[in-house]
N, C-alpha and C positions, 0 to 999 in steps of 0.2 A: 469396508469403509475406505475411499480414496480421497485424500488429502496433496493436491498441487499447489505446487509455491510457483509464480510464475515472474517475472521481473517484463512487469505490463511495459512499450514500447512507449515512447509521447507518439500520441497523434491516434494512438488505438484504443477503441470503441469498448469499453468492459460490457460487451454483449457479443453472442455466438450471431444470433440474427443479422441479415446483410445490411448493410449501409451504404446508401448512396454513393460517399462523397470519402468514405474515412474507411480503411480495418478494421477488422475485430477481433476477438479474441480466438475465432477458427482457425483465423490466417498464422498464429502461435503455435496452439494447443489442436491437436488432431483424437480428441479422448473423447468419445463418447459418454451422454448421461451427466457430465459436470454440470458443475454453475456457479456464477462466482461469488463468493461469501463477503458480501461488501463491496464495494467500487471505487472506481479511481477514476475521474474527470478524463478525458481525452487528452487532455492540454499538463496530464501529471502523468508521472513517471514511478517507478518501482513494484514496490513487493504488495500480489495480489494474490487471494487466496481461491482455489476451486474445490470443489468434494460432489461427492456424487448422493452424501448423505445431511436429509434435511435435517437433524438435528443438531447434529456438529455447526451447517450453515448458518442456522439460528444463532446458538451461541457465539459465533466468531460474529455475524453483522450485527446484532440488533445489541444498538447506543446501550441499552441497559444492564446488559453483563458489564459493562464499559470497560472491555479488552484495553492495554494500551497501544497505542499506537503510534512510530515514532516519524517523524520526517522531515525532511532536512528540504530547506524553503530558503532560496538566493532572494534577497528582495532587494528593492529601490534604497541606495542612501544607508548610513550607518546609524543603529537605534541606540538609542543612548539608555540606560539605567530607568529612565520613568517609563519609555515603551517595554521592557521588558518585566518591568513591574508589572505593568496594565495587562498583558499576555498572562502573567504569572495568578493573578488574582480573576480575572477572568473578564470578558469582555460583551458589552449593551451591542448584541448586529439588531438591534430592532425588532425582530420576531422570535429573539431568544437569547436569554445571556449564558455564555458558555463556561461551563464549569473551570476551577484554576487548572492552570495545565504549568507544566512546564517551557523553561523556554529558555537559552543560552545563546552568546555569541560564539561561534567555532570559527577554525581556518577553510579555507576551502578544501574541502572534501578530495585526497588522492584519487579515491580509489573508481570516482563518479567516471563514466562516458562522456565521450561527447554527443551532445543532442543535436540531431537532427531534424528541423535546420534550429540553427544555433540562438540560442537569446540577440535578441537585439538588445545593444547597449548604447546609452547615450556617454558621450567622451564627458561632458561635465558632471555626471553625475556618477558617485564610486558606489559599488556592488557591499554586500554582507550576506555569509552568509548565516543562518540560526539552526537551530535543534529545536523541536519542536515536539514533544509528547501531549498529548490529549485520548482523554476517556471515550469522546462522544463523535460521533460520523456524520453532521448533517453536510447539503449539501455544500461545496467550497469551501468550505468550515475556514480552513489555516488559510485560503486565500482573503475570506473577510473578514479574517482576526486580525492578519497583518498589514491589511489596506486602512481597517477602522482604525489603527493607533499612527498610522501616516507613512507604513512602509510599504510598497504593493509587492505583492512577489512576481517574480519573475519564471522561475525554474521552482518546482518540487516535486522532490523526490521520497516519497514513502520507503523504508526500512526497516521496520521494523514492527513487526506484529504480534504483544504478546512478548514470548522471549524465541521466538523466530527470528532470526535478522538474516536482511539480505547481504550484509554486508560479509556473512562468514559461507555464503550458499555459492560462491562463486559464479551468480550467472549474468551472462550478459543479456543486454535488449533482445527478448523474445526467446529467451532459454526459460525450461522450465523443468523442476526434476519434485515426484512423488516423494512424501516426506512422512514420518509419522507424527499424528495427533498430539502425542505427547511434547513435539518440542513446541508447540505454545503454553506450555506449563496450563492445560487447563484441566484440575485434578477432576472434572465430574466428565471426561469422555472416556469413556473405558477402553483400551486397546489392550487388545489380544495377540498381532504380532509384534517381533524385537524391529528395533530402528535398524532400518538397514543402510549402509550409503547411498546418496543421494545417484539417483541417473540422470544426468543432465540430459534436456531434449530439446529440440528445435532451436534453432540462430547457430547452428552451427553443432550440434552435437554436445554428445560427452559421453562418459563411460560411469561405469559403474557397477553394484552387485542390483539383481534381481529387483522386480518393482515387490510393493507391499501387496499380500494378496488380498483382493476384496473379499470383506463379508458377502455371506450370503444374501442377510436383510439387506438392503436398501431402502431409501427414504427418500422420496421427491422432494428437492427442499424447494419449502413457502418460496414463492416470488417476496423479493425485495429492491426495495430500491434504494439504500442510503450509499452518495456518496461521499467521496474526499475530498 
């Protein structure tokens, strides 16, 4: 069983298949047999899951385990107390109302990248940025949560998956290092190796001990398509 944490690029494709006009996730990850466990919009940023085993993919993509998932969303304008209620309690997109989620105001995030190319920003109008947990994956999900209550987002950036975070993985834009199962806290995937150090790969390298070794079984996992 192979499990990659990948800190997905803006602008890149969470698909291996080529693309006209945009990246994808080959131009990243050089691993054969993956596939990514849930998706990230082109236009979003962070922590993306791959494995090479369908059933682990299951349980990390499909809404109804409902993994949490955490991400941090610079939006238009500052929310005041009723839009974060509305977030908190959960929100009418029209063809679905989204379960409550979590949802705070923070400082600007240290530790984030600069994005390439960079938010446009209007001079009149001041930035916030929030924290954002939710249960459920549909498509743009946190971006038509926080346009329907009147803040459109700008920048987001996904960190956290489960109790995986990108935030202690050290990787930059398009690094990506083999992780064990167990650090999304999901007690029902069984692993049978110890956690090793993580080996950082591609955007520039890294180091570390020895990758996890793959089971024997393998599992094609299902085709999915929910994203973030």
């Amino acid at each position: 069983m192979t499990l990659i944490a990948l800190n997905k690029p803006f602008g890149t494709m969470s698909q291996f298949s080529a693309h006209p006009s945009r990246p994808t996730l080959a131009d990243c990850v050089q691993r054969p047999g993956v596939y990514p466990a849930g998706r990230l919009d082109a236009d979003s940023e962070g922590l993306l899951l791959l494995t090479d085993d369908g059933i682990l993919q299951a349980r990390i993509a499909d809404p109804h385990h409902k993994l949490p998932k955490t991400y941090l969303a610079q939006v238009e304008n500052v929310p005041g107390e009723a839009a974060l209620a509305h977030l908190r309690s959960g929100v009418d997109l029209g063809d679905f109302r989204t379960l409550p989620a979590r949802a705070r105001c923070i400082d600007e995030p240290d530790f984030l990248w600069p994005r390439h190319p960079p938010v446009r920003f209007r001079a009149a109008i001041p930035t916030q940025w929030l924290e954002l947990e939710i249960r459920e994956g549909k498509n743009r999900q946190v971006r038509r949560m926080t346009a329907a209550v009147g803040f459109p987002t700008l920048r987001l950036v996904r960190v956290q998956i489960g109790m995986l975070d990108l935030r202690t993985l050290g990787l930059a834009p398009g690094q990506w290092c083999e992780i064990d199962p167990s650090a999304l806290g999901l007690e029902a995937v069984a692993v049978t190796a110890p956690r090793p150090r993580a080996i950082v790969r591609g955007g520039g390298g890294g180091s570390g001990a020895a990758p996890i070794p793959a089971q024997r079984r393998r599992a094609r996992p299902r085709a999915r398509s929910y994203k973030y």
